[in-house]
N, C-alpha and C positions, 0 to 999 in steps of 0.2 A: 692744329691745322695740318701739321704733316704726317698725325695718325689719320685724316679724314682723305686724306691725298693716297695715303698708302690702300687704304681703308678701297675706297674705290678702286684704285689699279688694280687690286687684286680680284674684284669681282668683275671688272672688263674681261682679266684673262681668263676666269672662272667662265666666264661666258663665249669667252671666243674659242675657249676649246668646246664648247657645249655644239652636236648638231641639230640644225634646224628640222622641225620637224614635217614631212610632206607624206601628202596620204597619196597612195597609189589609185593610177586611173583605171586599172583593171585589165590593162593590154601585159602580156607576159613579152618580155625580149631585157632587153638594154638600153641606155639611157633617162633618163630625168622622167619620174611621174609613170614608169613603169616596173611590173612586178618581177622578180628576177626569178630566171627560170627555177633555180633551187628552191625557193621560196616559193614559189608556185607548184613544182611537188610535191612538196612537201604538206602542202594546206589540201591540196589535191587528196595526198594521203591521206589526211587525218580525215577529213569529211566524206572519204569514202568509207575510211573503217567504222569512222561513227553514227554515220547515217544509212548509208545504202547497205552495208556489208558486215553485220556486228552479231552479237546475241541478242533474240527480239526485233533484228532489225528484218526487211523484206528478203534478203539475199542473206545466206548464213556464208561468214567466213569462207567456207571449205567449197562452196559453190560457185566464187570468182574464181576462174580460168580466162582463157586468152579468146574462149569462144562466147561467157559470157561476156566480155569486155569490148567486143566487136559489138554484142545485142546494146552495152548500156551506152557506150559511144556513138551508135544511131541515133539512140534516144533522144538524149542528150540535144545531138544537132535538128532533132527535130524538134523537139521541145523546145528549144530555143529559136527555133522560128518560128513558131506557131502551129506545127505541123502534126501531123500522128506517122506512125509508123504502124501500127496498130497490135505492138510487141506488149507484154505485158508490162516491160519497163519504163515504156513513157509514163506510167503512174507512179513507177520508183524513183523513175529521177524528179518527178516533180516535189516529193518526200524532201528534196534539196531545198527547196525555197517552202517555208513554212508561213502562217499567215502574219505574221509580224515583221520579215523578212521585204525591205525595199525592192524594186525591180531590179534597179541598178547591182544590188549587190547578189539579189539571183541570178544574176550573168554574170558575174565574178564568180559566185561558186561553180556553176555550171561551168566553165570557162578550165576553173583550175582542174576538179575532174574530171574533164574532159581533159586536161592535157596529162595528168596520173596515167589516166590508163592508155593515153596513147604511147606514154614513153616506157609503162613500166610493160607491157606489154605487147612493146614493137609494132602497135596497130599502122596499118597503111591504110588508113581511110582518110575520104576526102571530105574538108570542111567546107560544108554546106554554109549553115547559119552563125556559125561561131565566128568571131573575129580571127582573121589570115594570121594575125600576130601570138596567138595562142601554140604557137610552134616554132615560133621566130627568136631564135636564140643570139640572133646578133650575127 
C-alpha cells in the first residue's frame, strides 16, 4: 500500500514538473499561443536558407543582399494577399508553401520570412497583407 502511495506521488511530481504542451497560432510578439520573436527568426532563417536562398534553390546564397530582400519582402506581402507585384519573386516565395503544405501554415511561413528579412536586414517596409503582429515584439 504505501509503495503504491509513494508509487504515485512520484509520478504527480514527474508530471507537475512536465510543460504542457501548446501549439502556436502563428502571430510573432509575446504572450500565450504566440510565436516568440527569437523563435520566429530563427525559423525565418532556416526556411530562407533552405528554400528560397540555398544550392539548387531560385536565389543562390551570395545573391541575398538588403536590395534583394526589399524585392522578396514585397513579394512576400503580396503574395499573401492575393496580389502580384509582377517581380520575379512572387513565384519564389510561393516556392514557401509547397503542395502538401496547409494554408494556415503557409502564412506562418510566409509570415516568419517575412519578419527574417525585415530584421536581419533593417527593412522599413510597410505591411500590407501580413499580420500587424509579425513585428510586434512586445
Amino acid at each position: 500500500m504505501i509503495r503504491s502511495i509513494c508509487s504515485f506521488a512520484a509520478v504527480a511530481v514527474l508530471f507537475g514538473f512536465t510543460a504542457p504542451v501548446i501549439a502556436p497560432s502563428g502571430s510573432i510578439g509575446t504572450g500565450p499561443g504566440q510565436i516568440s520573436p527569437r523563435k520566429a527568426y530563427a525559423q525565418g532563417k532556416s526556411l530562407t536558407f533552405k528554400v528560397l536562398a540555398c544550392k539548387g534553390c531560385p536565389i543562390q546564397k551570395s545573391e541575398l543582399d538588403k536590395d534583394r530582400a526589399v524585392s522578396l519582402a514585397a513579394s512576400l506581402e503580396a503574395v499573401y494577399a492575393d496580389e502580384e507585384t509582377g517581380s520575379p519573386d512572387d513565384d519564389i516565395v510561393r516556392g514557401l508553401c509547397g503542395p502538401d503544405t496547409e494554408e494556415k501554415d503557409c502564412g506562418i511561413r510566409m509570415e516568419v520570412v517575412h519578419y527574417f528579412l525585415t530584421r536581419r536586414y533593417k527593412l522599413q517596409t510597410p505591411i500590407r497583407g501580413i499580420q500587424d503582429e509579425v513585428i510586434d515584439e512586445g
